[in-house]
Residue frames relative to the residue before (quaternion, step in Angstrom):
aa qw qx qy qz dx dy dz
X 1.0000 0.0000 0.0000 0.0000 0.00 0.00 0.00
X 0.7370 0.3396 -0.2951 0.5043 3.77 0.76 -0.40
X 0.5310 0.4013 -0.5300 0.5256 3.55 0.77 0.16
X 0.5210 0.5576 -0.4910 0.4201 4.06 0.76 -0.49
X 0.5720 0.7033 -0.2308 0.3533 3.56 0.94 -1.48
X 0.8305 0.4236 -0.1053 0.3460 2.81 0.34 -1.83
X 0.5725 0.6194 -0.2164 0.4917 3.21 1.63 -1.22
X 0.5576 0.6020 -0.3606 0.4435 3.60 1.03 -0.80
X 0.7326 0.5331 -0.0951 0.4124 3.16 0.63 -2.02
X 0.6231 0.3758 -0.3189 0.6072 3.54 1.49 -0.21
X 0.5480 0.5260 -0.3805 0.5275 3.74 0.52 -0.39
X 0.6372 0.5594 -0.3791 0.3705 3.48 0.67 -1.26
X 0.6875 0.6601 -0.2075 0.2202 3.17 0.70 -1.66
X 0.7890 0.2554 -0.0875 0.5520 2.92 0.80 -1.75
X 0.2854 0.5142 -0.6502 0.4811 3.97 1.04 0.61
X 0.7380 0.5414 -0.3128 0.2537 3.95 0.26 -1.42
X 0.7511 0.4545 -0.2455 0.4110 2.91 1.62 -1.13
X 0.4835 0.6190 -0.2873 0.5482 3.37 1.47 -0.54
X 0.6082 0.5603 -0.3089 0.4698 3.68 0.79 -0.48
X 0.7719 0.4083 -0.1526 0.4628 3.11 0.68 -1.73
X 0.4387 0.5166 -0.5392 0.5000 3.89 1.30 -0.11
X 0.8040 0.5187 -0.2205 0.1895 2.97 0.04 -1.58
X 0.8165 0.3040 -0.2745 0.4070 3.24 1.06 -0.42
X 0.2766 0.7560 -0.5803 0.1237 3.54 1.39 0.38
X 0.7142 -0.2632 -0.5927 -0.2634 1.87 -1.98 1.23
X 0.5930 -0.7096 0.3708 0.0857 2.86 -1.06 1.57
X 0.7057 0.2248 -0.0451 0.6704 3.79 1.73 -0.40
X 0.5089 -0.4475 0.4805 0.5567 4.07 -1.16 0.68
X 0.3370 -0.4910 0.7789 0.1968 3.66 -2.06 0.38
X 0.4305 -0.7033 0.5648 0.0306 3.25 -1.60 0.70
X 0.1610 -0.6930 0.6955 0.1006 3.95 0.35 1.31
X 0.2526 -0.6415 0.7244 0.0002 3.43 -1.30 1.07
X 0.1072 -0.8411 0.5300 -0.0152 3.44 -0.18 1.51
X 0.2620 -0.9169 0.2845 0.0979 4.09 -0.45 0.76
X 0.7403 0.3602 -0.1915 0.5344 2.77 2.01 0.53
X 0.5819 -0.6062 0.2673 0.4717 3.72 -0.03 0.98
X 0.7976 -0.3770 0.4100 0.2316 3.04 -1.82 1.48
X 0.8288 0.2641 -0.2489 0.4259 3.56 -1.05 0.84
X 0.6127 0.5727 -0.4103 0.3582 3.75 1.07 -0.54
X 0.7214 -0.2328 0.3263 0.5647 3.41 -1.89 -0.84
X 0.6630 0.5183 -0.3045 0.4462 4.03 0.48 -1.70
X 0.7923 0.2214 -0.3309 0.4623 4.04 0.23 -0.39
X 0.3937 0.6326 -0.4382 0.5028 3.95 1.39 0.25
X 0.7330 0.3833 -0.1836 0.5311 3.62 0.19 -1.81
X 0.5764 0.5953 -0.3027 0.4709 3.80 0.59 -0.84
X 0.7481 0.2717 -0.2472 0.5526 3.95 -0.04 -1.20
X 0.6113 0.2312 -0.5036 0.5650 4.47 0.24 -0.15
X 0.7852 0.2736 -0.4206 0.3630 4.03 -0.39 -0.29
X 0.2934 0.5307 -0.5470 0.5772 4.14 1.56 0.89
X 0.7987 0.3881 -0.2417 0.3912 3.49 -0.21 -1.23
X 0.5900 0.3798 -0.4536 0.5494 4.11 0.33 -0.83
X 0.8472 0.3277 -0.3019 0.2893 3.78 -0.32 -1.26
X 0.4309 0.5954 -0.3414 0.5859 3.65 1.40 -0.17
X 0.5842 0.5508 -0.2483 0.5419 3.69 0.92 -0.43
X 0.7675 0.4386 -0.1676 0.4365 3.56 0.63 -0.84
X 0.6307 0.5235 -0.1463 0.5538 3.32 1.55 -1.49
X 0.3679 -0.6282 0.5990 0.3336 3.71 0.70 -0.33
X 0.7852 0.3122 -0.2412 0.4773 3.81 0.21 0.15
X 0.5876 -0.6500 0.3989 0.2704 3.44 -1.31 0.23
X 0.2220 -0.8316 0.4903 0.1369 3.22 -0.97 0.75
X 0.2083 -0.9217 0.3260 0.0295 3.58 0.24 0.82
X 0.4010 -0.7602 0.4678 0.2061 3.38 -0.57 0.83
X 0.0540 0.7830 -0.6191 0.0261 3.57 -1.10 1.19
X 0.2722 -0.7961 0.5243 0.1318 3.82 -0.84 0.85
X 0.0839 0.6575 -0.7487 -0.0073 3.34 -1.11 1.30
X 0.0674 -0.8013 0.5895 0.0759 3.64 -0.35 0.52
X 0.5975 0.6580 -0.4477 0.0974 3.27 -1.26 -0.16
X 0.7505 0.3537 -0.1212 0.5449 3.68 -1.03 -0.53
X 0.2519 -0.9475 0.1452 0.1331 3.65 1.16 0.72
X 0.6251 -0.2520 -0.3504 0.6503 2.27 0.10 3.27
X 0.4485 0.6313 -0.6035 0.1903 4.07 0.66 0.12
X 0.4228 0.8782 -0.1356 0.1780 2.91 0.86 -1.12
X 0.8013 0.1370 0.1345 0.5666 2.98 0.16 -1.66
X 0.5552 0.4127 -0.4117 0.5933 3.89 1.58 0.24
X 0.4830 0.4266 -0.4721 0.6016 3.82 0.76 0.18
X 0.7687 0.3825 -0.3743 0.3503 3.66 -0.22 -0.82
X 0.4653 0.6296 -0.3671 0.5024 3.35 1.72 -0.40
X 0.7144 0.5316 -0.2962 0.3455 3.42 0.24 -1.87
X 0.7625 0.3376 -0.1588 0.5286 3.85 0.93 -1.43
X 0.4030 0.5889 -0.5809 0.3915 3.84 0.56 0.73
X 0.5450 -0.5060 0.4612 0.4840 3.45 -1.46 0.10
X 0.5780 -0.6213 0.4875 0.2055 3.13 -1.73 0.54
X 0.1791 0.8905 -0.3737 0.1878 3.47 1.17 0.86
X 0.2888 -0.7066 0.4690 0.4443 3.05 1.20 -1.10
X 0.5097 0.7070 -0.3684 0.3234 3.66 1.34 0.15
X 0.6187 0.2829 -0.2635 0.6840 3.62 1.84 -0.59
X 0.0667 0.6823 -0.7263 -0.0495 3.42 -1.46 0.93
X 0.3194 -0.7733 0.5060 0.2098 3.61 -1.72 0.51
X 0.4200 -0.6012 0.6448 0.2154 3.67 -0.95 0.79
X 0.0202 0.8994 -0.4194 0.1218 3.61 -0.06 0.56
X 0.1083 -0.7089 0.6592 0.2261 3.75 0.01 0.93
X 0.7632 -0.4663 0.3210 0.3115 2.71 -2.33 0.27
X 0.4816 0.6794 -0.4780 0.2791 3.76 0.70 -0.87
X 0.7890 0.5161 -0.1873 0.2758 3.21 0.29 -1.64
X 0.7439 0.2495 -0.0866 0.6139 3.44 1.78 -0.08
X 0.4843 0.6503 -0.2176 0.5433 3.29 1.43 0.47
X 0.8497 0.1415 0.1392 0.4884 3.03 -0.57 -1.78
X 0.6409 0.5000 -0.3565 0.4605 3.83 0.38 -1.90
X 0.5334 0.3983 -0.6191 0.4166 4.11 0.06 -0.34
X 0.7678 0.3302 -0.3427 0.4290 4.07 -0.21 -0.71
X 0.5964 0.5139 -0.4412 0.4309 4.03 0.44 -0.31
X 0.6471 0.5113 -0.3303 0.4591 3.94 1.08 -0.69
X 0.4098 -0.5472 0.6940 0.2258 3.14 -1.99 -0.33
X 0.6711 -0.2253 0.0694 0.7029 3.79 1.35 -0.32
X 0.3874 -0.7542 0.5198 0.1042 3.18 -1.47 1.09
X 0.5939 -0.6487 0.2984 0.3707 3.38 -0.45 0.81
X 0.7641 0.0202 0.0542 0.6425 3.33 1.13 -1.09
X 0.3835 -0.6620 0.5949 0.2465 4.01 -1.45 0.81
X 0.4599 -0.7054 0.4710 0.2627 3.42 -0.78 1.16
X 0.5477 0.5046 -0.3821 0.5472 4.00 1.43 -0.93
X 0.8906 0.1619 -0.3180 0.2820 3.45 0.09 -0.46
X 0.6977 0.5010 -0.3023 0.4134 3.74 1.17 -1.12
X 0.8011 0.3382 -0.2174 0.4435 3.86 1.34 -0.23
X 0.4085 -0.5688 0.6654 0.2585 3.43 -1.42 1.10
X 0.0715 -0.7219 0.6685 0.1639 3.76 -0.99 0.89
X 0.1623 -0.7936 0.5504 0.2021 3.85 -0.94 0.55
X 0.8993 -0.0275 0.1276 0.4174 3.50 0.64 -0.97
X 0.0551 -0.6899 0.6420 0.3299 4.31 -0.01 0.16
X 0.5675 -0.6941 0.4414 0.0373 3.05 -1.48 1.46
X 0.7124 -0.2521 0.2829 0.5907 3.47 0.79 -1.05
X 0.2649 -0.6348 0.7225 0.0693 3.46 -1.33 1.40
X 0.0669 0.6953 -0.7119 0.0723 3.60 -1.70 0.98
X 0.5908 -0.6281 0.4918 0.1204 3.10 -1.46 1.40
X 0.4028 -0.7329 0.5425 0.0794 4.14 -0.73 1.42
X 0.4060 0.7464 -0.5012 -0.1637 3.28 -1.30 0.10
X 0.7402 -0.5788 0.2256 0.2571 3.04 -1.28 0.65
X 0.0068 0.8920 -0.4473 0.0644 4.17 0.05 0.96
X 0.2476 -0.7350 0.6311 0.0127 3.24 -1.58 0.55
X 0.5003 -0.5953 0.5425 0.3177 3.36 -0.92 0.24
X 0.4245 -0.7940 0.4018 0.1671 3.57 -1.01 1.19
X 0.6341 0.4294 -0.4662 0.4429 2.98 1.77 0.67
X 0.2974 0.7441 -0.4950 0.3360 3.13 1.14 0.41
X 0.3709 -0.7769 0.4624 0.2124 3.61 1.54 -0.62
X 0.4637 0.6704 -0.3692 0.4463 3.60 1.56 -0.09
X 0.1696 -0.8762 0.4452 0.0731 4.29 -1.30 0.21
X 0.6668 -0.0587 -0.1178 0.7335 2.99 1.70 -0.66
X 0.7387 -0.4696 0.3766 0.3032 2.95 -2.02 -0.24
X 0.3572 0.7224 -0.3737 0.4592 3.53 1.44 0.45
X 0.6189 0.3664 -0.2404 0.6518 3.45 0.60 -2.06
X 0.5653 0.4865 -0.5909 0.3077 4.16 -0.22 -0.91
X 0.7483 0.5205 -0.1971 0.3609 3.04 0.00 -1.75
X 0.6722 0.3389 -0.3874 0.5322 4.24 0.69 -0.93
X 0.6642 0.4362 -0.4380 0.4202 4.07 0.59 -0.70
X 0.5996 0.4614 -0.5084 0.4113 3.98 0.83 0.16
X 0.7167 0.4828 -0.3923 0.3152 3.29 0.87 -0.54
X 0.7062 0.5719 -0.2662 0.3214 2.91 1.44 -0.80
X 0.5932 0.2648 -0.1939 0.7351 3.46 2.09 0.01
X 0.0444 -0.8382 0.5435 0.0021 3.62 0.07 1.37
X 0.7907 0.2646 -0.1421 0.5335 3.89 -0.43 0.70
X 0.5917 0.6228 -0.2638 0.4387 3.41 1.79 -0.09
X 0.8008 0.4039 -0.1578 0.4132 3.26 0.82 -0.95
X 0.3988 -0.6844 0.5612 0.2401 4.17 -0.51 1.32
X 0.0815 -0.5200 0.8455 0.0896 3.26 -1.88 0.31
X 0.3187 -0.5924 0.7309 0.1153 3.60 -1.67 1.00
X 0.2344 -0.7186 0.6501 -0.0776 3.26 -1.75 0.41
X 0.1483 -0.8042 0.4642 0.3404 3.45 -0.66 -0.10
X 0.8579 -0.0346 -0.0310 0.5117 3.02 1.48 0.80
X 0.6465 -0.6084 0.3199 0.3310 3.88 -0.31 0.87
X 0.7691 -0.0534 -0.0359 0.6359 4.05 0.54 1.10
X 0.2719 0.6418 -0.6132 0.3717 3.33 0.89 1.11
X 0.4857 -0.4922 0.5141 0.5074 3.85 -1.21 -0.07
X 0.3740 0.6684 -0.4633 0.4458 3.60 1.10 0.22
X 0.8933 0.2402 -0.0678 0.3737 2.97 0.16 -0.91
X 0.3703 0.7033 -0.3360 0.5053 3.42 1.90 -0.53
X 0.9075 0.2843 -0.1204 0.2849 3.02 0.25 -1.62
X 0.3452 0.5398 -0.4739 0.6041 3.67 1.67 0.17
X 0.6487 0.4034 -0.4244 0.4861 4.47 0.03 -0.74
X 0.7784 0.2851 -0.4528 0.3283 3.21 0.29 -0.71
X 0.3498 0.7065 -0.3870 0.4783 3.89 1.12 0.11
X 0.7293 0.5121 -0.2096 0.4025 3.22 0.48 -1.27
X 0.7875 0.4201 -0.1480 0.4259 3.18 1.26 -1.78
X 0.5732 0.5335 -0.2761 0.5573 3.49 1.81 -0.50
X 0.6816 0.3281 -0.3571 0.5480 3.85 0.53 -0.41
X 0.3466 -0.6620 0.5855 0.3143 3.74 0.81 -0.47
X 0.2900 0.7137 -0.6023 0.2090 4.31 0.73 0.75
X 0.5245 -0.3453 0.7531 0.1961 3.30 -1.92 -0.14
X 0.6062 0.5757 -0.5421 0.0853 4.14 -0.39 0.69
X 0.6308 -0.6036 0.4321 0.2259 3.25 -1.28 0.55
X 0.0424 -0.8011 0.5335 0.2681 3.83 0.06 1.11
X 0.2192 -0.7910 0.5486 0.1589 3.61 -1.42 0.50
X 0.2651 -0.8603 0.4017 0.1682 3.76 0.37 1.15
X 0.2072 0.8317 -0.5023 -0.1141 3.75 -0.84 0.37
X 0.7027 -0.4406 0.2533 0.4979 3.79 -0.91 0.11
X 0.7175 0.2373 0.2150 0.6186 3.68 0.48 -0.54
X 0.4039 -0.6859 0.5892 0.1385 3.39 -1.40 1.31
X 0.7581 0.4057 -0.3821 0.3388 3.62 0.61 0.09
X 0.6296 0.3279 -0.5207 0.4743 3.62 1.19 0.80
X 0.3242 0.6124 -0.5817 0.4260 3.46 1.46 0.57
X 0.5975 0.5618 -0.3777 0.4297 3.73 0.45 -1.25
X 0.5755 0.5985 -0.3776 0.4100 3.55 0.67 -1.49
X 0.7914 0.3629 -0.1815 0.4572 3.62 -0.23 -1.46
X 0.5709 0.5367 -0.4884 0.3841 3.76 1.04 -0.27
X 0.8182 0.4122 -0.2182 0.3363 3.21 0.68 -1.11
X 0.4179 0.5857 -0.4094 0.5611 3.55 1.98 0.09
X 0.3085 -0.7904 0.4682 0.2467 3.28 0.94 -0.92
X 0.4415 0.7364 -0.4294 0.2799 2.99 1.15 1.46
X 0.6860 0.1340 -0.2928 0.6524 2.86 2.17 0.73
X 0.6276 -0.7367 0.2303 0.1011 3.32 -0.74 1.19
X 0.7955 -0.3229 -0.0834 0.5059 2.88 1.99 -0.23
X 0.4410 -0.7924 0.4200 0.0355 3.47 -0.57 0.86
X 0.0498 -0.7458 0.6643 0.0053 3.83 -1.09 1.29
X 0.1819 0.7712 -0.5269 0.3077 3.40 -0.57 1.80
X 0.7084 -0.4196 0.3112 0.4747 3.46 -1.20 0.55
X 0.3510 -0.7220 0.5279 0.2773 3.37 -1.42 0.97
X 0.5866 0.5534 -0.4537 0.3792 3.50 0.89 -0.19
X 0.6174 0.5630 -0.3135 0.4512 3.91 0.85 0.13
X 0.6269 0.6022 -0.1877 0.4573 3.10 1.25 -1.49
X 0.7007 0.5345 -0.2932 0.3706 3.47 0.78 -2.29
X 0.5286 0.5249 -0.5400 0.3917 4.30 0.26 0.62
X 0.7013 0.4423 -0.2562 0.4969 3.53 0.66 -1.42
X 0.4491 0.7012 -0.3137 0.4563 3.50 1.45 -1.35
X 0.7858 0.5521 -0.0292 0.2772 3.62 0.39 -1.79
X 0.5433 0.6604 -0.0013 0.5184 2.66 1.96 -1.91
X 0.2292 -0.8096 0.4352 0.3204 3.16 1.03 -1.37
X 0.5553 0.6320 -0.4050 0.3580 3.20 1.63 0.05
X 0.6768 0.1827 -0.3974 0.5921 3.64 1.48 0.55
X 0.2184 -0.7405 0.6211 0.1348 3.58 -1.45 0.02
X 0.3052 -0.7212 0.6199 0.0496 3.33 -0.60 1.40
X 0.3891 -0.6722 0.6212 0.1045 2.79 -1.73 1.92
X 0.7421 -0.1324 0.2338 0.6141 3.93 0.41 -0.78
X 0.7638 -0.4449 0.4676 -0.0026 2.51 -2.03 0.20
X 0.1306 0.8435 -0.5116 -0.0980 3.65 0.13 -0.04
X 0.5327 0.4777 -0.5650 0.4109 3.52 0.49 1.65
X 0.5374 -0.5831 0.4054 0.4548 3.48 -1.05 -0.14
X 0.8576 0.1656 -0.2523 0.4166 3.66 0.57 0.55
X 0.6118 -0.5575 0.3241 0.4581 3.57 -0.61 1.36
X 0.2154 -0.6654 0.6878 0.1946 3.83 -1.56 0.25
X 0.5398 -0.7130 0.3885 0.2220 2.69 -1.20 2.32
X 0.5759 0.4901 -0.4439 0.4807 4.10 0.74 0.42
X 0.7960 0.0971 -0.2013 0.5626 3.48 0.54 0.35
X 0.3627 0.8364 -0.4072 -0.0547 3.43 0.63 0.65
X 0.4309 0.5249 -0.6006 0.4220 3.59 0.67 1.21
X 0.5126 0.5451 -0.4962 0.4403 3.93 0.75 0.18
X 0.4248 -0.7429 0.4964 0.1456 3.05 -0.67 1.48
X 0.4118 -0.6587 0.5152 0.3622 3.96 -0.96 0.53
X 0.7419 -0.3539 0.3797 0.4245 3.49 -1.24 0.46
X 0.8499 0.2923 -0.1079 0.4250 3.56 0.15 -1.10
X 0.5239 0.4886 -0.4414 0.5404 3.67 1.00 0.79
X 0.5403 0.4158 -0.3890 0.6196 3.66 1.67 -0.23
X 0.5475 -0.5810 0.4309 0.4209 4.24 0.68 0.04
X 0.8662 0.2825 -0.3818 0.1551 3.39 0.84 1.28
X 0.3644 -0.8952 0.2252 0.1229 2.78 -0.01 2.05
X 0.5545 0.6282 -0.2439 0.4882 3.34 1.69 -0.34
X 0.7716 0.2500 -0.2747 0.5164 3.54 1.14 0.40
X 0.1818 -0.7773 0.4752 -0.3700 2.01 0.14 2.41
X 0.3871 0.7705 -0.4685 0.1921 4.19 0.25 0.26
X 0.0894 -0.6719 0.7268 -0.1109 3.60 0.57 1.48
X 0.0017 -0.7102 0.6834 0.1690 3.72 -1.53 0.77
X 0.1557 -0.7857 0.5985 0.0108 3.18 -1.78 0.29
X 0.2375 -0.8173 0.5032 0.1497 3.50 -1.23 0.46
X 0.4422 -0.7780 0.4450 -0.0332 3.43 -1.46 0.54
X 0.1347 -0.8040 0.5419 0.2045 3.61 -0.19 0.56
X 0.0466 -0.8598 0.5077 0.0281 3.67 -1.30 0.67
X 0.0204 0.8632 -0.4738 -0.1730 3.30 -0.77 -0.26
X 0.7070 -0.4606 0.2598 0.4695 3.91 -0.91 0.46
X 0.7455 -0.3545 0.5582 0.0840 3.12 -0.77 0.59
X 0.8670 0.2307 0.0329 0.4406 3.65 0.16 1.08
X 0.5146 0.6254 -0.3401 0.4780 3.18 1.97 -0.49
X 0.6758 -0.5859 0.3639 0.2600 3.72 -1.23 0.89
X 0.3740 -0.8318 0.3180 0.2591 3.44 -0.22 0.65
X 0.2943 0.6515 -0.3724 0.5918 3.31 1.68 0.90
X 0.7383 0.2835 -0.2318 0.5665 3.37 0.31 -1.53
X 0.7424 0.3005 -0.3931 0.4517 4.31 -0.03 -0.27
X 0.4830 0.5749 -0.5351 0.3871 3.73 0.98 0.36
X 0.5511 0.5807 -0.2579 0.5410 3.54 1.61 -1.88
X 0.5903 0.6160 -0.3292 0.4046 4.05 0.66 -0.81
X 0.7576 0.3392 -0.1667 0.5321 3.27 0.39 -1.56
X 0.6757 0.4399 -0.3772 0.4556 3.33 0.17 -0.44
X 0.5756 0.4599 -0.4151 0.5336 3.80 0.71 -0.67
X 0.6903 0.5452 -0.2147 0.4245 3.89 0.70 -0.39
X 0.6271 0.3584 -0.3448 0.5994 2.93 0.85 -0.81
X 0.7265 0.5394 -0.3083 0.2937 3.64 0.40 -0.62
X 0.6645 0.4968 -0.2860 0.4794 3.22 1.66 -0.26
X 0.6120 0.6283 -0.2260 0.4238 2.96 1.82 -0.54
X 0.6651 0.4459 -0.1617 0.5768 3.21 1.59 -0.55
X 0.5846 0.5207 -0.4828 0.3924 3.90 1.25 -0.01
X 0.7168 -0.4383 0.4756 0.2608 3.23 -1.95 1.21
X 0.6376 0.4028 -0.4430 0.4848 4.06 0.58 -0.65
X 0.6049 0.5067 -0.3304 0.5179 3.98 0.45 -1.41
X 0.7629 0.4492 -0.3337 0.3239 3.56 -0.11 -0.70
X 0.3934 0.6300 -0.3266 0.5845 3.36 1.62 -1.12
X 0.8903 0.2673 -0.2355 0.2834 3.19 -0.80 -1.46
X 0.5662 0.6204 -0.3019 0.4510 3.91 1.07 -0.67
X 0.4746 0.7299 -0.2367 0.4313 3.04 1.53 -1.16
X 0.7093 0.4464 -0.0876 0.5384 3.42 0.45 -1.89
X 0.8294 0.2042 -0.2222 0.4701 3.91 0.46 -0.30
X 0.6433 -0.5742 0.4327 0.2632 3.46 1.68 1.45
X 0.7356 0.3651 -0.4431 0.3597 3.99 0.60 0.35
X 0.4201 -0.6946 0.5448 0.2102 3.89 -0.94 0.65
X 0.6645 -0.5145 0.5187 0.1572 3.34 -1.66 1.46
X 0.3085 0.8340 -0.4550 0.0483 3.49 -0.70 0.14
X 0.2350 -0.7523 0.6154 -0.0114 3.11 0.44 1.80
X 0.3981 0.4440 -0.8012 0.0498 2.76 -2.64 0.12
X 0.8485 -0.3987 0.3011 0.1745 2.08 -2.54 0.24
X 0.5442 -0.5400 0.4707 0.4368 3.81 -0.35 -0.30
X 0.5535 0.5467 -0.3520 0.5204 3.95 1.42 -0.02
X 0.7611 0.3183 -0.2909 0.4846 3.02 1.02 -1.23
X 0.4245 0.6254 -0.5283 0.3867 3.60 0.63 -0.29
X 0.6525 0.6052 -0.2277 0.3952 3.67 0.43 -1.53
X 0.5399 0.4604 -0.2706 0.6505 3.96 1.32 -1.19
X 0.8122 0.3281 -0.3699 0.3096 3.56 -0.26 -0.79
X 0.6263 0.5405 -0.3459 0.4427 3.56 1.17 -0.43
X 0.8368 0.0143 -0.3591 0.4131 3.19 0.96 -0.09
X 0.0901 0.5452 -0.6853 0.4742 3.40 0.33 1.74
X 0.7367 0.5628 -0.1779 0.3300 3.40 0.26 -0.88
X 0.6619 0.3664 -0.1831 0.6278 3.18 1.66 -1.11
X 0.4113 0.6242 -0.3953 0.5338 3.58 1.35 0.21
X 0.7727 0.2257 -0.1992 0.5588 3.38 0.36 -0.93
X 0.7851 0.3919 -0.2667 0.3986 3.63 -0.12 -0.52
X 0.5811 0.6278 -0.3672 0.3652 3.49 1.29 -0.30
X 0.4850 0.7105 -0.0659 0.5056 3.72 1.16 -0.73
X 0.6088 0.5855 -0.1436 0.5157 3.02 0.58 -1.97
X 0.8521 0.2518 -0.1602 0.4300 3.91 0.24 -1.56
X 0.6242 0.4858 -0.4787 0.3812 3.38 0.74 -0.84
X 0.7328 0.5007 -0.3094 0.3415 3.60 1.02 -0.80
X 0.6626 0.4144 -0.2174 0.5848 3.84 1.45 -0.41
X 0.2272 -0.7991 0.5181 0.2032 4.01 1.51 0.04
X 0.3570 0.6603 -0.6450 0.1432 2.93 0.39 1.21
X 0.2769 -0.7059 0.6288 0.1720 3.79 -1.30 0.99
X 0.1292 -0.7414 0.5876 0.2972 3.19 -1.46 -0.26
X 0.5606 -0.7649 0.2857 0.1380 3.16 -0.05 1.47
């Protein structure tokens, strides 16, 4: 009778554990967003919360650690539990580029992060304020020279592709500007239109209101083909510069350590949000493109990425302080 017992009490168990796989997740998951409330990263973030929260049976909730631009809130990722309950929206910088801008990174994307999927790729461009009285990216480029050390660029943060891609402007027109770092591209936007910084390279799907409005005006384009929402804005390289080039994108992660059950259930909840008719709609409308994969390919593109963007800093010293 107690070996019956016992035998139960072991059956029991691993029914519990087999249970508890089976139903992850059992509680809302937390999307760890990395750039202040109101931008492109906490926009794209709250429709791909809602499709993949759809799939999981459970909510997926939006939480903001911003700073140190997108490190931040992928460190607070890296040192959560490995549950699969905290994931990170993640722009590219923060796994890209920021490894060369440091002296030691807080955390090693090969080893402290589970990568599942890049989320969506969107097309940058390069703006001014329309009272600035400026049109293209010519007149930009002669009114820096003609005010060298005078004129601000915004960011949405020190080694964002924000900010990458305004240096590499700098280093390709050969200007005098002044970077100005902030948490998050939408109080960068703020100070554009106060006109405490003169001009700003950021997602066009954020921008294209003010853009619309008329209360900015987009010089170009900083992909290799015009976006079919602005398509008289010329692309960086039809003005003769093909090297400024700063398409951004985002990424979904998780700590390091999560069960390979629970980041199969993950990816697949992703891919499935990434692939629904409502998500596509709405991405659609802010001009940015879906872009499943596997967790291999994710890994290839990141360091393609550190191919291109690596260079880029050692050769413009840019740190992040």
């Amino acid at each position: 009778m107690r070996r019956g017992l016992i035998a139960a009490f072991g059956l029991a168990l691993l029914w519990a554990a087999a249970a508890g796989a089976e139903t992850f997740p059992a509680r809302p998951v937390k999307l760890v967003v990395t750039f202040a409330a109101g931008g492109a990263a906490d926009l794209f973030a709250r429709v791909f919360a809602n499709n993949m929260g759809a799939d999981l049976g459970q909510q997926v909730f939006i939480e903001v650690h911003a700073g140190a631009g997108g490190m931040t809130g992928v460190d607070f990722t890296a040192k959560s539990p490995p549950d699969g309950y905290t994931l990170c929206f993640n722009g590219a910088s923060s796994i890209s580029a920021i490894p060369f801008m440091v002296a030691k990174m807080p955390y090693d994307w090969q080893k402290d992060l589970s990568l599942i999927t890049t989320v969506l790729r969107v097309p940058e461009a390069i703006v001014v304020p329309s009272s600035l009285g400026i049109d293209t990216l010519p007149a930009f480029i002669a009114y820096a020279r003609e005010h060298p050390g005078k004129v601000n660029f915004g960011s949405a943060g020190a080694g964002t592709i924000t900010h990458l891609g305004a240096e590499l402007l700098k280093e390709e027109a050969k200007i005098d500007i002044v970077h100005v770092p902030y948490r998050g591209v939408a109080p960068a936007v703020t100070d554009l239109l106060g006109g405490q910084v003169q001009m700003l390279v950021a997602d066009v799907p954020f921008l294209l209101p003010q853009i619309k409005s008329g209360a900015l005006k987009a010089l170009a384009i900083t992909s290799a083909t015009r976006t079919p929402v602005l398509p008289d804005v010329p692309t960086t390289a039809e003005l003769g510069y093909p090297r400024v080039n700063s398409d951004n994108w985002y990424g979904l992660v998780a700590p390091a350590g999560v069960p390979a059950d629970v980041l199969a259930r993950l990816h697949r909840a992703a891919i499935a949000a990434l692939n629904s008719d409502d998500l596509k709609k709405q991405y659609a409308t802010f001009n940015a493109t879906p872009a499943p994969s596997t967790p291999q390919q994710y890994a290839a593109y990141v360091l393609a990425e550190q191919a291109k963007w690596g260079p880029v800093v050692l050769k413009t010293g840019v740190k992040l302080e």
